[in-house]
NUMI-276786 format. One record per atom (N, C-alpha, C, O, CB): residue number from 1; residue in one letter; z, y, x. Coordinates in steps of 0.001 Angstrom, whole numbers, m for minus. Glycine has a CB too. Example, Ala and Ser with C-alpha at 12.3 -4.5 7.8 and 13.67 -1.06 7.14 Angstrom:
% residues 2
[r 1, "A", [7800, m5690, 13190]]
[r 1, "A", [7800, m4500, 12300]]
[r 1, "A", [7800, m3300, 13200]]
[r 1, "A", [8465, m3319, 14236]]
[r 1, "A", [9046, m4473, 11308]]
[r 2, "S", [7080, m2250, 12850]]
[r 2, "S", [7140, m1060, 13670]]
[r 2, "S", [7870, 30, 12900]]
[r 2, "S", [8039, 1138, 13409]]
[r 2, "S", [5725, m598, 14084]]
END
This chain:
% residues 108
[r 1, "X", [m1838, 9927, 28221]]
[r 1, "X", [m2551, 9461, 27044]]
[r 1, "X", [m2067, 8050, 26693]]
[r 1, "X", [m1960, 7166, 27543]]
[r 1, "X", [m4091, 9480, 27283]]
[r 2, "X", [m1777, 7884, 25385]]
[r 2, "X", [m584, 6768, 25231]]
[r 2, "X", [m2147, 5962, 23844]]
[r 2, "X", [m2420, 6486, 22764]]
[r 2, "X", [1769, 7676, 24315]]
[r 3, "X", [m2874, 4588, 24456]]
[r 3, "X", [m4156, 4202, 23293]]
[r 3, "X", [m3415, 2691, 22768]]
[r 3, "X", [m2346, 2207, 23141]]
[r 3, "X", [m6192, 3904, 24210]]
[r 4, "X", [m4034, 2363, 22145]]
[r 4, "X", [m3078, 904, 21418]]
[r 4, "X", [m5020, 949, 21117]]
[r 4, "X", [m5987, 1707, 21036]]
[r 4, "X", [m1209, 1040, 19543]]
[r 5, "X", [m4496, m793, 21034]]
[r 5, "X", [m6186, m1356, 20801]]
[r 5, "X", [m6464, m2107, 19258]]
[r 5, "X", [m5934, m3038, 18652]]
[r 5, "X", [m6592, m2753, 22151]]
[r 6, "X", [m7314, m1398, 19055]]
[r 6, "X", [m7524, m1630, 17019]]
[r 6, "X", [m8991, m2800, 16901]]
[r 6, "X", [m9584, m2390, 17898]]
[r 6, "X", [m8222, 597, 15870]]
[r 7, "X", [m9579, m3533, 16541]]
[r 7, "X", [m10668, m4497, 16613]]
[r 7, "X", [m11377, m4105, 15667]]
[r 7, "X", [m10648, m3494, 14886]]
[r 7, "X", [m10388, m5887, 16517]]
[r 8, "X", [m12253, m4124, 15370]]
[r 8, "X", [m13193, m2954, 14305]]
[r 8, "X", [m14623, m4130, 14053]]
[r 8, "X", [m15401, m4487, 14938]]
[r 8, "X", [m13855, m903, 15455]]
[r 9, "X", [m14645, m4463, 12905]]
[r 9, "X", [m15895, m5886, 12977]]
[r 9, "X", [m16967, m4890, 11935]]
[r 9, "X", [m16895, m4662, 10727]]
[r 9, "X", [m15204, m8038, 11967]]
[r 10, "X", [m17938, m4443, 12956]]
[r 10, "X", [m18818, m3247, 12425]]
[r 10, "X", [m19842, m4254, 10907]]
[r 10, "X", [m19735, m5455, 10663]]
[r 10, "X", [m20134, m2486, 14173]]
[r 11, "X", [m20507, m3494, 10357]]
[r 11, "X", [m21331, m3856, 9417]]
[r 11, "X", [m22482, m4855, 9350]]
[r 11, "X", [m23285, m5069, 8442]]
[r 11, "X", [m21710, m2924, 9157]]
[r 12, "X", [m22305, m5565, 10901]]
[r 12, "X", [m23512, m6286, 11094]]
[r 12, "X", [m22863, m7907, 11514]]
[r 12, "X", [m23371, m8915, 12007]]
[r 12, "X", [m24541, m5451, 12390]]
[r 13, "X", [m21424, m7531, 11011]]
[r 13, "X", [m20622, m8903, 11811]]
[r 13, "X", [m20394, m8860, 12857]]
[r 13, "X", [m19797, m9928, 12990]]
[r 13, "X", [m21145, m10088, 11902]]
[r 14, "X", [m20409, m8235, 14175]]
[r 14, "X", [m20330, m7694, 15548]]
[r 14, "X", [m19213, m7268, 15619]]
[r 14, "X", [m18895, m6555, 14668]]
[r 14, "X", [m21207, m6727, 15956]]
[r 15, "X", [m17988, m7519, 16872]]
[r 15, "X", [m16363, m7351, 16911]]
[r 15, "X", [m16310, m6772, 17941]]
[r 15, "X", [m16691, m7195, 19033]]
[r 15, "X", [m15382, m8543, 16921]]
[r 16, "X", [m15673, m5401, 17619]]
[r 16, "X", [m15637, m4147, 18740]]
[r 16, "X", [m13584, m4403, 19092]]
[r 16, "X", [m12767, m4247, 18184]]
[r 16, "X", [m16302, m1963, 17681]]
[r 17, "X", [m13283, m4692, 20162]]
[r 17, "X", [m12013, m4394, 20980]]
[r 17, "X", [m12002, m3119, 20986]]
[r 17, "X", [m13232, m3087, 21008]]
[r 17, "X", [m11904, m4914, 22384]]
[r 18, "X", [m11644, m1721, 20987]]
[r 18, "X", [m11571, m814, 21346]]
[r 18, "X", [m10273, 463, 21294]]
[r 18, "X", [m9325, 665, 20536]]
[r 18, "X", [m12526, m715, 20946]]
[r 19, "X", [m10647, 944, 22143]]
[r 19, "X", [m8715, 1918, 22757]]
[r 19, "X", [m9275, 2672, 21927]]
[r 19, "X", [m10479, 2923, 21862]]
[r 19, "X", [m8056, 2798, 24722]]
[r 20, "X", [m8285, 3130, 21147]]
[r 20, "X", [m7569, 4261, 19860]]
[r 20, "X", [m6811, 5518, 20381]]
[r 20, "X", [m5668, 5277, 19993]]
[r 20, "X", [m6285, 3438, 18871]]
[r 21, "X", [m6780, 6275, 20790]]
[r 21, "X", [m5608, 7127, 21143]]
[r 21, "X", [m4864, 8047, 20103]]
[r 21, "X", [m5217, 8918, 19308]]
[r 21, "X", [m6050, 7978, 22165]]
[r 22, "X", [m3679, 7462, 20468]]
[r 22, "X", [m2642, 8386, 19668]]
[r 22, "X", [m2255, 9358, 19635]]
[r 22, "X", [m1554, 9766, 18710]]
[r 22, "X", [m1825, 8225, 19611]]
[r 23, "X", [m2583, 10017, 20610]]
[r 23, "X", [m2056, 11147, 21151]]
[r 23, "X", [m3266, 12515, 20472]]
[r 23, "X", [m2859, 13625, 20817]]
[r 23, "X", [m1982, 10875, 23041]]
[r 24, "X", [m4611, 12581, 19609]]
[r 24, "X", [m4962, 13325, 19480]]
[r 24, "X", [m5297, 13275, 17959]]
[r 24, "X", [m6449, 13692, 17839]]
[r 24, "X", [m5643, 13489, 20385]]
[r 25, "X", [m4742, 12918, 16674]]
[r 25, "X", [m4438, 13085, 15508]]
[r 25, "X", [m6039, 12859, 14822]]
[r 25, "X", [m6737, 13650, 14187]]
[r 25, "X", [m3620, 14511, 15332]]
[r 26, "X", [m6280, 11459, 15233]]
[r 26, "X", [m7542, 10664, 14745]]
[r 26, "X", [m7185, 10011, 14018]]
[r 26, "X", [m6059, 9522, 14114]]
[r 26, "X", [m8302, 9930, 15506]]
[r 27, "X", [m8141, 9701, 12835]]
[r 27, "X", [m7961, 8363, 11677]]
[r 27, "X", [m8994, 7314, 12465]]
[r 27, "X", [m9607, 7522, 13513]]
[r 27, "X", [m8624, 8784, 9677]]
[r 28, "X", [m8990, 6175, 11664]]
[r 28, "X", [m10043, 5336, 11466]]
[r 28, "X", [m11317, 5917, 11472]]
[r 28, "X", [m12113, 5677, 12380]]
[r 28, "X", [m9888, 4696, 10372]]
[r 29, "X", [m11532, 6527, 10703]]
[r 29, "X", [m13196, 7046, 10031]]
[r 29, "X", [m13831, 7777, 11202]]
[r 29, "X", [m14965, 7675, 11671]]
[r 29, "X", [m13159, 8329, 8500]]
[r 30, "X", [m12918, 8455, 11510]]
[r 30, "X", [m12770, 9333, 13154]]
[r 30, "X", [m13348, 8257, 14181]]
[r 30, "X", [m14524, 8038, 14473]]
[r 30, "X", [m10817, 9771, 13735]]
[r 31, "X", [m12343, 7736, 14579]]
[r 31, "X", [m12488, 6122, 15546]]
[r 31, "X", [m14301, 5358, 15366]]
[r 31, "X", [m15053, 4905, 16229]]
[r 31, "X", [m10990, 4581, 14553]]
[r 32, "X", [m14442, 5478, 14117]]
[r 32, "X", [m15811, 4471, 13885]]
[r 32, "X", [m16921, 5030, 14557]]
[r 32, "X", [m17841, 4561, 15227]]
[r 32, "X", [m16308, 4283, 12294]]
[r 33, "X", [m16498, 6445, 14104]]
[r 33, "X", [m18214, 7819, 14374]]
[r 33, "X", [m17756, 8107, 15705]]
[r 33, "X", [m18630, 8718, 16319]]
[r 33, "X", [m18415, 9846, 13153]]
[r 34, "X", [m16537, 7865, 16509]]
[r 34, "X", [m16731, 8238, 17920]]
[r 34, "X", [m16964, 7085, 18792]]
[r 34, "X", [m17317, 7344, 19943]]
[r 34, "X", [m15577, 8980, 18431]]
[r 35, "X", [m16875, 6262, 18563]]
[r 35, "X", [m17865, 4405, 18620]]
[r 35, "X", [m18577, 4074, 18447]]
[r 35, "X", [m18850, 2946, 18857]]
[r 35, "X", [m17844, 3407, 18166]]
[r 36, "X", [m19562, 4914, 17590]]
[r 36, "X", [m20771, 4278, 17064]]
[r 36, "X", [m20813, 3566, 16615]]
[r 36, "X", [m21727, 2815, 16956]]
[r 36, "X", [m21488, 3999, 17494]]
[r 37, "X", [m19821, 3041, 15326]]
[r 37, "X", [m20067, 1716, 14906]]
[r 37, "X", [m20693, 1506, 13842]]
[r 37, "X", [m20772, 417, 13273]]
[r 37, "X", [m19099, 1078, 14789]]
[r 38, "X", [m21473, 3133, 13294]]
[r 38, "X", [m21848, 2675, 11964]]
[r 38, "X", [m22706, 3851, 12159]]
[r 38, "X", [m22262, 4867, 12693]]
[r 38, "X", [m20738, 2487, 10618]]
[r 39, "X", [m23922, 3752, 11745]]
[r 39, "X", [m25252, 4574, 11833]]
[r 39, "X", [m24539, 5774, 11085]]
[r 39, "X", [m23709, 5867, 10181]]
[r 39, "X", [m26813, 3848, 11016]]
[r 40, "X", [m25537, 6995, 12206]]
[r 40, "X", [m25235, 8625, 11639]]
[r 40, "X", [m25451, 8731, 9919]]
[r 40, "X", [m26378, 8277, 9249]]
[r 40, "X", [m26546, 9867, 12471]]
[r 41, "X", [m24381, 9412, 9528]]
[r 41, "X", [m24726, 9597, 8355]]
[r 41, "X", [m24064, 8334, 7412]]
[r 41, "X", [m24579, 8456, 6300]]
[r 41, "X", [m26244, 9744, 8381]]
[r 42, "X", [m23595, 7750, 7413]]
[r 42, "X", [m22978, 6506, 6655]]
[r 42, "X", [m22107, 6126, 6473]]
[r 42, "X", [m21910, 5150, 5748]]
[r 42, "X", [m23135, 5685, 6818]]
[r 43, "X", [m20881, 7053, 7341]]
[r 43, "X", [m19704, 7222, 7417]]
[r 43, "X", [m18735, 8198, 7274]]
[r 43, "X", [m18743, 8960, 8240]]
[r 43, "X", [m19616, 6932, 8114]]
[r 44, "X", [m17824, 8494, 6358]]
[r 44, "X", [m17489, 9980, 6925]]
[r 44, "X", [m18038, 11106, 5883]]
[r 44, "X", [m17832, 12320, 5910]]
[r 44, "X", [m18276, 10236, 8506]]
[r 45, "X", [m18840, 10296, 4907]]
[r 45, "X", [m20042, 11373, 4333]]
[r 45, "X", [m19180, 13033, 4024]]
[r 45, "X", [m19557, 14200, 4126]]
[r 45, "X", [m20830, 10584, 2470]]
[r 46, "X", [m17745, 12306, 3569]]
[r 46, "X", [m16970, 13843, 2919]]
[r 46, "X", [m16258, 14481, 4009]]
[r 46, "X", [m15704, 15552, 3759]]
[r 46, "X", [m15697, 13609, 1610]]
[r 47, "X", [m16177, 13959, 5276]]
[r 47, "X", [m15433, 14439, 6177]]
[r 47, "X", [m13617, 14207, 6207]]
[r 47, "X", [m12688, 14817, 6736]]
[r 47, "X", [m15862, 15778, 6062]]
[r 48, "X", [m13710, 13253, 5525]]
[r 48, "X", [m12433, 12420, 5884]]
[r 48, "X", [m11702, 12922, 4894]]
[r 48, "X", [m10526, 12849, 5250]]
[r 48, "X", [m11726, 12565, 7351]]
[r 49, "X", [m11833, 13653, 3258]]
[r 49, "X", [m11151, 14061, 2191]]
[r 49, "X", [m10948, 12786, 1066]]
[r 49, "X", [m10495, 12916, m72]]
[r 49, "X", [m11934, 15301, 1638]]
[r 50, "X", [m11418, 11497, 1718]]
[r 50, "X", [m11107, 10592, 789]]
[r 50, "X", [m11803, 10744, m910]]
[r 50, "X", [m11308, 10490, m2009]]
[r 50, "X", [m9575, 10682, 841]]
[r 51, "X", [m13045, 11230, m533]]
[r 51, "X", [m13711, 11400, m1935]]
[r 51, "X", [m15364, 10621, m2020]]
[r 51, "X", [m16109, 10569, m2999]]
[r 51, "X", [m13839, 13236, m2222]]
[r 52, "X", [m15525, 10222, m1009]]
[r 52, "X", [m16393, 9212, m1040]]
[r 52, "X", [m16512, 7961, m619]]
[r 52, "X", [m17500, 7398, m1089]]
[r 52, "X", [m17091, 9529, m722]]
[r 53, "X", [m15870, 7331, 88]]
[r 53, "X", [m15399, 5727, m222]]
[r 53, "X", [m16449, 5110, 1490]]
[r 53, "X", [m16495, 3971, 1954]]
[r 53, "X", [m16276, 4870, m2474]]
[r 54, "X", [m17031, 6205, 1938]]
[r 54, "X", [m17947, 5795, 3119]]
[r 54, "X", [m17270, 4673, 3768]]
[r 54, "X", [m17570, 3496, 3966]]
[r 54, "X", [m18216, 6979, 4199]]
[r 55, "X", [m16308, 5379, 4023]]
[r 55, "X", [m15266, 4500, 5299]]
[r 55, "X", [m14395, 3694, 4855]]
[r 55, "X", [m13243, 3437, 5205]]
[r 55, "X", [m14319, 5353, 6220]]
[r 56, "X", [m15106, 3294, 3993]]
[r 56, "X", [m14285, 2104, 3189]]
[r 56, "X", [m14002, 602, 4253]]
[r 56, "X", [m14749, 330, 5193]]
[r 56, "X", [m15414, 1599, 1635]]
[r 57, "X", [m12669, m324, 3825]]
[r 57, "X", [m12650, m1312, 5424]]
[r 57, "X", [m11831, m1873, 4752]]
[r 57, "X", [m11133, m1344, 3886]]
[r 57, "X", [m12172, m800, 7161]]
[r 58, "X", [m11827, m3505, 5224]]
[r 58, "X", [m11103, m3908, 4770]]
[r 58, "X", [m9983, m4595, 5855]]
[r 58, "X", [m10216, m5350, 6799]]
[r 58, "X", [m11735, m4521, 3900]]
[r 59, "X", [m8829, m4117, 5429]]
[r 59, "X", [m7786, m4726, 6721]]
[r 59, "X", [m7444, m6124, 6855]]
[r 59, "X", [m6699, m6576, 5986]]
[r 59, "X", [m6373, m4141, 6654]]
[r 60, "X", [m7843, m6904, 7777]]
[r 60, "X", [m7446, m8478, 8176]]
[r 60, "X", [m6316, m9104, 8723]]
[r 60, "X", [m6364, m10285, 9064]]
[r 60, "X", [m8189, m8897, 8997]]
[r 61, "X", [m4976, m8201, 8876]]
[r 61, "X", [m3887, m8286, 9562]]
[r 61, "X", [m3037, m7829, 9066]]
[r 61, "X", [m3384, m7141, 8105]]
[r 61, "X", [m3887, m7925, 10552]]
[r 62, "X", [m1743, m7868, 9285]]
[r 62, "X", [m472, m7369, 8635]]
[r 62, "X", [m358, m6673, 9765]]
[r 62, "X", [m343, m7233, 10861]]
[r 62, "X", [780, m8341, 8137]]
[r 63, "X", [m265, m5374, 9614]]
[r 63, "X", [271, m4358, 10551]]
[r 63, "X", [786, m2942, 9694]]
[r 63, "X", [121, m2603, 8715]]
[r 63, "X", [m985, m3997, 11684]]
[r 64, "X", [1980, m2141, 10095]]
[r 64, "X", [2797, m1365, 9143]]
[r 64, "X", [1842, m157, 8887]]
[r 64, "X", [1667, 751, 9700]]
[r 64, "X", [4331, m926, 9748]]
[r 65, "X", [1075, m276, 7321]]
[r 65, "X", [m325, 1122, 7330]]
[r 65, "X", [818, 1657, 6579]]
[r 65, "X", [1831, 1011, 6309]]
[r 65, "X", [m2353, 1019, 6374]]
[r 66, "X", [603, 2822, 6275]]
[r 66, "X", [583, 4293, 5470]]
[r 66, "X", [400, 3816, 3906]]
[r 66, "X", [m554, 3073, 3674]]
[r 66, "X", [m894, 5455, 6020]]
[r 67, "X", [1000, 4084, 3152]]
[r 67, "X", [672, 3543, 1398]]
[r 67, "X", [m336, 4044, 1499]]
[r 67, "X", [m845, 4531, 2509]]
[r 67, "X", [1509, 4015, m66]]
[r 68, "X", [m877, 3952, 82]]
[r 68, "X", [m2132, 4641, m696]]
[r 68, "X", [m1293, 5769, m1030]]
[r 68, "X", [m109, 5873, m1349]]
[r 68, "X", [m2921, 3798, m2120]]
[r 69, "X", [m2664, 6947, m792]]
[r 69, "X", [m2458, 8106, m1544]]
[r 69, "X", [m2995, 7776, m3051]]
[r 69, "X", [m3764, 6855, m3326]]
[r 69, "X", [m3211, 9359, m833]]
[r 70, "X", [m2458, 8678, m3937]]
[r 70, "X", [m3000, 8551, m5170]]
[r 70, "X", [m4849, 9179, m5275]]
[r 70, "X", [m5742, 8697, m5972]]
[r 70, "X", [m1850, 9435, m6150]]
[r 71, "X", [m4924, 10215, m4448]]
[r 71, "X", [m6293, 10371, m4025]]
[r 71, "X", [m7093, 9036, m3408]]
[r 71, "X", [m8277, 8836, m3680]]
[r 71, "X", [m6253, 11477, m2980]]
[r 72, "X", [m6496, 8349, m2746]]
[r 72, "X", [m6912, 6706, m1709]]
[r 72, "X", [m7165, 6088, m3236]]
[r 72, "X", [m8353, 6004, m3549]]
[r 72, "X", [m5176, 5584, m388]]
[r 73, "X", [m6291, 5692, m4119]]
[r 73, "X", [m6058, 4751, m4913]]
[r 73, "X", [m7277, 5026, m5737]]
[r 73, "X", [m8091, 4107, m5833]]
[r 73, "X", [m4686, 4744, m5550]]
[r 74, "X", [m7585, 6468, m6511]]
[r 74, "X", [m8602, 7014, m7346]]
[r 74, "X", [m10064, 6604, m6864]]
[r 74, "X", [m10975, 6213, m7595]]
[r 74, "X", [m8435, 8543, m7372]]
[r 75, "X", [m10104, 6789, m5349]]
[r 75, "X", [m11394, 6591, m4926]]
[r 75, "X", [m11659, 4979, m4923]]
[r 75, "X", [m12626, 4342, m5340]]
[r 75, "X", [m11586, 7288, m3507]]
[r 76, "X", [m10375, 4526, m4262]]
[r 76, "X", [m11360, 3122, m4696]]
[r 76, "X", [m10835, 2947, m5726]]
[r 76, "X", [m10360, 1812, m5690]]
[r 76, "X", [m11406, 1695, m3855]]
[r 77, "X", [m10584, 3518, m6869]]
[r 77, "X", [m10868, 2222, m8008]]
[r 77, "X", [m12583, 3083, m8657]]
[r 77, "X", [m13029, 2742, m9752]]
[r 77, "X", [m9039, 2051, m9743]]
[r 78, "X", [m13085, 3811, m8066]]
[r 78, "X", [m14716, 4135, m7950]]
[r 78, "X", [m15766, 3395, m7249]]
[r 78, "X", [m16948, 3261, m7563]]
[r 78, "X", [m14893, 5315, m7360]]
[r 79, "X", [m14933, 2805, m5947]]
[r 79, "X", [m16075, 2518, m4983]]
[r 79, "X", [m16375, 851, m5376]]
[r 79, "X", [m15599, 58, m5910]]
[r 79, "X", [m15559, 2827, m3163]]
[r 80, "X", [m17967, 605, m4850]]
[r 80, "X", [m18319, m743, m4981]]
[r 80, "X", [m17520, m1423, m3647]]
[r 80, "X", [m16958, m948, m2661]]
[r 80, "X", [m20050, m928, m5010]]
[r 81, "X", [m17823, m3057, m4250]]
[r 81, "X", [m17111, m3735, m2839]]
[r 81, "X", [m15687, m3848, m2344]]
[r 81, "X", [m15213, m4269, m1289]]
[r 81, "X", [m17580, m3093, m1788]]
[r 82, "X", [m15223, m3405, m3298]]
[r 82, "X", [m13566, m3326, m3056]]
[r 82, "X", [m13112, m4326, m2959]]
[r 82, "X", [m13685, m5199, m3612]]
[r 82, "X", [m12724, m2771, m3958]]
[r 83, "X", [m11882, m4764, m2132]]
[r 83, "X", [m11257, m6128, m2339]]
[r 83, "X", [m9747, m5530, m2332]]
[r 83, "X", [m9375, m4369, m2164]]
[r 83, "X", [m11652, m7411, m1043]]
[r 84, "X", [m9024, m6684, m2564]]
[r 84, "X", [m7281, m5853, m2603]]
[r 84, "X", [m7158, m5250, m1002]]
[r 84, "X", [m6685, m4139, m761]]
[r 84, "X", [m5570, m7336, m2937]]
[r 85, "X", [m7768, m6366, 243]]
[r 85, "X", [m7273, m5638, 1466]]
[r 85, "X", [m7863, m4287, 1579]]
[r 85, "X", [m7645, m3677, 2625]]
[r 85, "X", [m7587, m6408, 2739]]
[r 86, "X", [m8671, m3657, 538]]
[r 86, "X", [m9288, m2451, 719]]
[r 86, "X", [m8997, m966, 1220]]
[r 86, "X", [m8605, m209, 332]]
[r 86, "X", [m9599, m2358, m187]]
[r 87, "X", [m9109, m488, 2350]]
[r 87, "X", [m8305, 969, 2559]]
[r 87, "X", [m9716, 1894, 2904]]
[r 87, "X", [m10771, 1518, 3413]]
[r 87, "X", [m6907, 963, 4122]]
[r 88, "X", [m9240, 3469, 2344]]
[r 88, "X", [m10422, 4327, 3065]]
[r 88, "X", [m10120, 4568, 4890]]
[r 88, "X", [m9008, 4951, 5254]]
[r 88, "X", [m10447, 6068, 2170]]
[r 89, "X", [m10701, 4426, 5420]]
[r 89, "X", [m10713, 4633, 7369]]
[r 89, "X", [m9936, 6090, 7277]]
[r 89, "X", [m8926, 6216, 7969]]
[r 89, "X", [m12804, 4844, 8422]]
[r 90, "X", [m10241, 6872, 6694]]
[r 90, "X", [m10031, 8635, 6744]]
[r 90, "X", [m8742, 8312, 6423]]
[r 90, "X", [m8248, 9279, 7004]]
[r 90, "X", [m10929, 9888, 5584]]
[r 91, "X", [m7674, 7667, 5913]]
[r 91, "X", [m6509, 7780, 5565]]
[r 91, "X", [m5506, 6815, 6233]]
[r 91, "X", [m4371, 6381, 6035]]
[r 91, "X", [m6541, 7708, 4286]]
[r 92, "X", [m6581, 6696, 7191]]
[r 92, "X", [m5245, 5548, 8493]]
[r 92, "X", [m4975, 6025, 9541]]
[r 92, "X", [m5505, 5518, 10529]]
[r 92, "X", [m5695, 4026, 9217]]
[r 93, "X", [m4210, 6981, 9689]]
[r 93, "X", [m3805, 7746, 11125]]
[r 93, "X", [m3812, 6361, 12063]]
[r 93, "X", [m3445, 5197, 11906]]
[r 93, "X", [m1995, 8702, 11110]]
[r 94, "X", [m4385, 7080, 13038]]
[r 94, "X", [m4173, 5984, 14452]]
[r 94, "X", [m2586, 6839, 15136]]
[r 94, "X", [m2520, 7979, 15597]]
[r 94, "X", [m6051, 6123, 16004]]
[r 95, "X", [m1164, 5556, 14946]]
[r 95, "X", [m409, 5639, 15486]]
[r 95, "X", [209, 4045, 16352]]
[r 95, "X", [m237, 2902, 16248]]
[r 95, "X", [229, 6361, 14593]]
[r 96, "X", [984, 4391, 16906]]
[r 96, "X", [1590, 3621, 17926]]
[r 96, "X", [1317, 2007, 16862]]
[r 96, "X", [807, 903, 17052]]
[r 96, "X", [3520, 4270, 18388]]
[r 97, "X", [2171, 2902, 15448]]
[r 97, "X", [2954, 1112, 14270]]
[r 97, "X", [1339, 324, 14237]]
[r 97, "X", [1548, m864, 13991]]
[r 97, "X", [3764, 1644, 11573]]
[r 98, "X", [150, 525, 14365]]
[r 98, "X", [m1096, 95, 13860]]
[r 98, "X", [m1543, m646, 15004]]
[r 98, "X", [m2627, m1224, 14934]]
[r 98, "X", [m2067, 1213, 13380]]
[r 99, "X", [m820, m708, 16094]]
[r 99, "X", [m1462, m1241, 17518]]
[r 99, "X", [m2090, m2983, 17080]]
[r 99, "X", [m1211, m3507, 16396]]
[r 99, "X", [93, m1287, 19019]]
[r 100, "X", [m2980, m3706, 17224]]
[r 100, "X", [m3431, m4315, 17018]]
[r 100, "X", [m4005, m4448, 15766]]
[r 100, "X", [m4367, m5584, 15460]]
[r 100, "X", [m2948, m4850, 17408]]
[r 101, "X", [m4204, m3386, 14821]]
[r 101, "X", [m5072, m3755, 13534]]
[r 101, "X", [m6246, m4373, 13459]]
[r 101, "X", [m6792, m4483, 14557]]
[r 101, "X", [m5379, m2788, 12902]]
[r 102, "X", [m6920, m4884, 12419]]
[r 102, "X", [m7844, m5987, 12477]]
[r 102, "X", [m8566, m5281, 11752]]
[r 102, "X", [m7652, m4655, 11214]]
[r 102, "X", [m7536, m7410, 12057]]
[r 103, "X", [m9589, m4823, 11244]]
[r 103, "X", [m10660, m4770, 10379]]
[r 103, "X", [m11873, m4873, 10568]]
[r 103, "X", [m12453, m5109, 11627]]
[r 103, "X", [m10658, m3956, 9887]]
[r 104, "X", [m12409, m4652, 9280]]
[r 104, "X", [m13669, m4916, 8567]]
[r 104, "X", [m14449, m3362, 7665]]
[r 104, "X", [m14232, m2768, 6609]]
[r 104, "X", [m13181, m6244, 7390]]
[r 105, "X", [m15367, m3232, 8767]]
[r 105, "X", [m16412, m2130, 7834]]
[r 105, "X", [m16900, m2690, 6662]]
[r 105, "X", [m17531, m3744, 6750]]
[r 105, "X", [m17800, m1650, 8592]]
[r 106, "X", [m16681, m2066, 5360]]
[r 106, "X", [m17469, m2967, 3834]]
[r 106, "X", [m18422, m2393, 4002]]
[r 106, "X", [m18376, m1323, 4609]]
[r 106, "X", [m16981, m2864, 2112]]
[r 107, "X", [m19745, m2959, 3473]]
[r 107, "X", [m20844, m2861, 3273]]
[r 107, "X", [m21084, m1086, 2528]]
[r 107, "X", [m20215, m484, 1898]]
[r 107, "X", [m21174, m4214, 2437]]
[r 108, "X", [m22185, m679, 2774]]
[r 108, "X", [m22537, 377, 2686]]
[r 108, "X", [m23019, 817, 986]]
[r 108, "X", [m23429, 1951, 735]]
[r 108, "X", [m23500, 414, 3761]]
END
């Protein structure tokens, strides 16, 4: 099992260190709800189809993400709270290139 460690600053200001594993084809949004970092139900709402903006985050680091899908791009230019570092969680594969990412859960 090959994990790289991602920092996750949950919704209450609180900074989670936590192992990611690469090896079993998890996103972000995935990562949050198997952490508990964000109350049942508040995350995730569409099941990771990038159509509701739940797992919305904002990234604090330069580390090599995945573009926007044009589906990614559509949803947030819907969702409240957006900032430019804005990405949906459901559309950030956890791989090796992301090892130290920084983020931020946006407000609900």
């Amino acid at each position: 099992m090959s994990d790289i460690k991602i920092t996750i600053i949950d919704r209450e200001g609180v900074r989670h260190e936590v192992d990611a594993p690469t090896d079993m084809n998890m996103n972000i949004m995935e990562l949050v709800r198997a952490y508990e970092l964000a109350p049942e139900g508040t995350i995730g709402i569409c099941g990771g189809m990038a159509m509701c903006a739940s797992c919305q985050c904002y990234i604090l680091n330069e580390v090599p993400l995945p573009e926007k899908t044009p589906d990614e791009e559509a949803m947030l230019w819907e969702a409240f709270n957006v900032k430019d570092n804005s990405r949906l969680g459901c559309q950030i594969a956890i791989t090796p290139e992301i090892e130290g990412l920084v983020l931020e859960l946006a407000p609900e």
